[in-house]
C-alpha positions in Angstrom: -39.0 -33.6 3.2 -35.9 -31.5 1.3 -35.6 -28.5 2.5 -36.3 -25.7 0.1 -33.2 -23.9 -1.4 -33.2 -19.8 -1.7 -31.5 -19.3 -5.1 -30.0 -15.8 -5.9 -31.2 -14.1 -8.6 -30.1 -10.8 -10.6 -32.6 -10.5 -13.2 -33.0 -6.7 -12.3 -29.5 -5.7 -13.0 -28.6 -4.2 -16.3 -24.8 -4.4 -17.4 -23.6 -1.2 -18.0 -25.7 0.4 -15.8 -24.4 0.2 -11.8 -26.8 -1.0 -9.3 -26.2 1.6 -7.0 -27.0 5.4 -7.6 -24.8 7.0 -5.4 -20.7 7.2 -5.8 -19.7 3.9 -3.4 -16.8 2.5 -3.7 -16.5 -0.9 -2.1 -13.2 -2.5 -0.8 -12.7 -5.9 1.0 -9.3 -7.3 2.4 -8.2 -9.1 4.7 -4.4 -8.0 6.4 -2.2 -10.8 7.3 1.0 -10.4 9.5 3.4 -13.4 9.9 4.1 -13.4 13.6 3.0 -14.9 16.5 1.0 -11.9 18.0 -0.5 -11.2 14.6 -3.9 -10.5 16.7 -2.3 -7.9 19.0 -0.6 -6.3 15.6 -4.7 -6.2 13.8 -6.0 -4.7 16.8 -3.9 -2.2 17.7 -4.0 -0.7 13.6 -7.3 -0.6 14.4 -7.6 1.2 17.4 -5.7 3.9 15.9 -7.5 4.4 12.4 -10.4 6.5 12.2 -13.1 4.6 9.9 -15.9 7.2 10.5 -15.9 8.7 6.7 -16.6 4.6 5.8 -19.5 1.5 6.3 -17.3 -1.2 7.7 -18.3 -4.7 8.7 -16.0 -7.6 9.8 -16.2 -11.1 9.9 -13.7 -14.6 9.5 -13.1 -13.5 5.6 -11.7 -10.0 6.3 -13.9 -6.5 6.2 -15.5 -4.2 3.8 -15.0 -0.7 3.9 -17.7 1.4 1.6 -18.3 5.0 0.9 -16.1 7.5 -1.7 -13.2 6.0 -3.0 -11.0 8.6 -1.3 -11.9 7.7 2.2 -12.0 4.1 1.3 -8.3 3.8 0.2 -7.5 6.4 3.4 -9.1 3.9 5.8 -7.1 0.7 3.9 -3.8 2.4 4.1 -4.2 3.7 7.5 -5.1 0.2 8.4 -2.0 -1.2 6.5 0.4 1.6 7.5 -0.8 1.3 11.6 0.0 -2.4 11.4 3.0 -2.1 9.9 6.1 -3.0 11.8 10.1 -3.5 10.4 10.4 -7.2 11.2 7.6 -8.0 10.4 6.2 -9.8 6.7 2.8 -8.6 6.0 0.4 -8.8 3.4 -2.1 -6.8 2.2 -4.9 -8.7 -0.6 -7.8 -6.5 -1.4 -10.8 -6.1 -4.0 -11.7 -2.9 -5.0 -14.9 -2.7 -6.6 -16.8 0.3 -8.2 -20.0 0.4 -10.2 -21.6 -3.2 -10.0 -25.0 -3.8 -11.9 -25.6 -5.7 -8.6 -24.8 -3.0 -5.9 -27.5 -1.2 -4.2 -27.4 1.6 -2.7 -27.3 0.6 1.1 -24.8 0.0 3.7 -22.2 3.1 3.2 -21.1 6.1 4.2 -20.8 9.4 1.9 -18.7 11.8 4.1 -19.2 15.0 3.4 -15.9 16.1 4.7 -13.1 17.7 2.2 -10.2 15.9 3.8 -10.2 12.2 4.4 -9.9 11.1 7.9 -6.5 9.8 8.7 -4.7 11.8 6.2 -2.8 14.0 8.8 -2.0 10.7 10.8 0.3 9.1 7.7 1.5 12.0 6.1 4.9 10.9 8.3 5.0 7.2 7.4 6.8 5.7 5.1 8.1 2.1 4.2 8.5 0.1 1.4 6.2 -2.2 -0.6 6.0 -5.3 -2.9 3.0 -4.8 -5.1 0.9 -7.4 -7.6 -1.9 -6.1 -9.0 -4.5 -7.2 -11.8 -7.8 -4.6 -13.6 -11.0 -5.9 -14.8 -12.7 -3.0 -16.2 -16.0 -4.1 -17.6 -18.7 -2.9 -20.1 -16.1 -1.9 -22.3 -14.6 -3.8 -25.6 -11.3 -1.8 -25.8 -10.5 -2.8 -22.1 -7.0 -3.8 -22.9 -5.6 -0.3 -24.4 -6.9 1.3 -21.2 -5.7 -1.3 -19.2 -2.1 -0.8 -21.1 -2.5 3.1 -20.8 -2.7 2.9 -16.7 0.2 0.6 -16.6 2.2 2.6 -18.8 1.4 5.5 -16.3 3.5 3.3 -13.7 6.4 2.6 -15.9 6.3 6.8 -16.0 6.1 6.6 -12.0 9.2 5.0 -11.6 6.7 2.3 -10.1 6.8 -0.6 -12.4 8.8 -3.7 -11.9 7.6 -6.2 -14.6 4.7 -7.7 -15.5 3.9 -11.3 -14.1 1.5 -13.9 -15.1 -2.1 -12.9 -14.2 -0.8 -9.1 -13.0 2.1 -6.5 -13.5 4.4 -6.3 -10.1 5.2 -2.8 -9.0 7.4 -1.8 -5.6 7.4 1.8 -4.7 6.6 3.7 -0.8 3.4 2.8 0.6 2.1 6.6 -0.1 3.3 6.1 -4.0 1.8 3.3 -4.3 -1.9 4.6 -2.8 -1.7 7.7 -4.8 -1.2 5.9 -7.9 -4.7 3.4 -7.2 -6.0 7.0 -6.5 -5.6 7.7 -10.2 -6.2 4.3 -11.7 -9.8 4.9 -9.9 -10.0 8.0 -11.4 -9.1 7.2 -14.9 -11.1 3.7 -14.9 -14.2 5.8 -13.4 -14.2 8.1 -16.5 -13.9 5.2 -18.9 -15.5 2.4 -17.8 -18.5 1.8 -16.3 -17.5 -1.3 -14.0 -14.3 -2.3 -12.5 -12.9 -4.1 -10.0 -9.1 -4.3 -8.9 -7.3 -7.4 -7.0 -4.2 -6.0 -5.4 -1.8 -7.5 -2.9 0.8 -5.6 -0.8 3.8 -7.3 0.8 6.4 -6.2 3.3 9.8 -7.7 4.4 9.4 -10.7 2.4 12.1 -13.2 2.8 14.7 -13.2 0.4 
């Protein structure tokens, strides 16, 4: 006898509408340093970030972070910043996702706190970084002007490189580049109802 299969099903969810009621943002990524003691390099950046204003769960495909966009992106960048070291190529791929029809609202953290939690700890750290980056806003049928407006914001940020197949490359200092995602949230929160971001980060690529 087969055994029975559990099919997903998401009948319930409404596009347009998010699934979830509260403001979570959702990011999972996965950090990859090229060197032997890439383990060692992980674990320390994680002993030293504080990832109490966020959910986090961990497992073989990298972690999720959830709760207010602002400590999410802290906790990231304190992750990536903490692991970063000169020699060292590293990358960075994460999905940021906001406003699903299929969230719910479990599994986060909403800090109440004003200041997000390792702010003070990377106000000092600086270092250059490789960006690619693609939008998906969805629920919206003039996606591609406000896709074109936050990429033109870039080109105004001294950020922009070019713009690739499949995503626009941008190179800027690791706090330049956060603060800019800060704002594409921001601007893509006010205009669309659904959005995810793929972004990858690399440092000291080989020539």
């Amino acid at each position: 006898m087969s055994e029975k299969k559990e099919y997903v099903t998401y009948g319930s969810c409404c596009p347009g509408t998010p699934g979830a009621k509260k403001d979570i943002t959702t990011c999972n990524f996965m950090l990859a340093p090229m060197a032997g003691n890439f383990e060692e390099i992980i674990l320390g950046a994680l002993k030293k970030l504080d990832t109490s204003h966020v959910w986090t769960h961990t497992d073989r495909m990298g972690t999720v972070y959830r709760g207010r966009m602002e400590d999410v992106l802290d906790a990231v960048m304190a992750c990536f910043a903490y692991a970063y070291r000169p020699d060292v190529h590293m990358t960075l791929e994460m999905n940021l996702s906001h406003g699903c029809p299929g969230d719910h609202d479990a599994d986060f953290v909403l800090s109440e706190e004003a200041k997000p939690a390792n702010e003070e700890g990377l106000k000092n750290v600086h270092f250059p970084v490789d960006c690619r980056w693609e939008l998906y806003p969805l629920g919206s049928d003039d996606y591609m002007k406000g896709i074109a407006d936050i990429v033109n914001h870039s080109i105004d940020l001294g950020l922009y490189k070019e713009t690739g197949h499949g995503g626009t490359i941008l190179h800027g200092d690791v706090h330049e580049l956060f603060d800019y995602f800060r704002w594409v949230f921001g601007q893509c929160k006010a205009n669309f109802s659904h959005f995810a971001m793929e972004i990858t980060m690399v440092v000291n690529a080989p020539d």
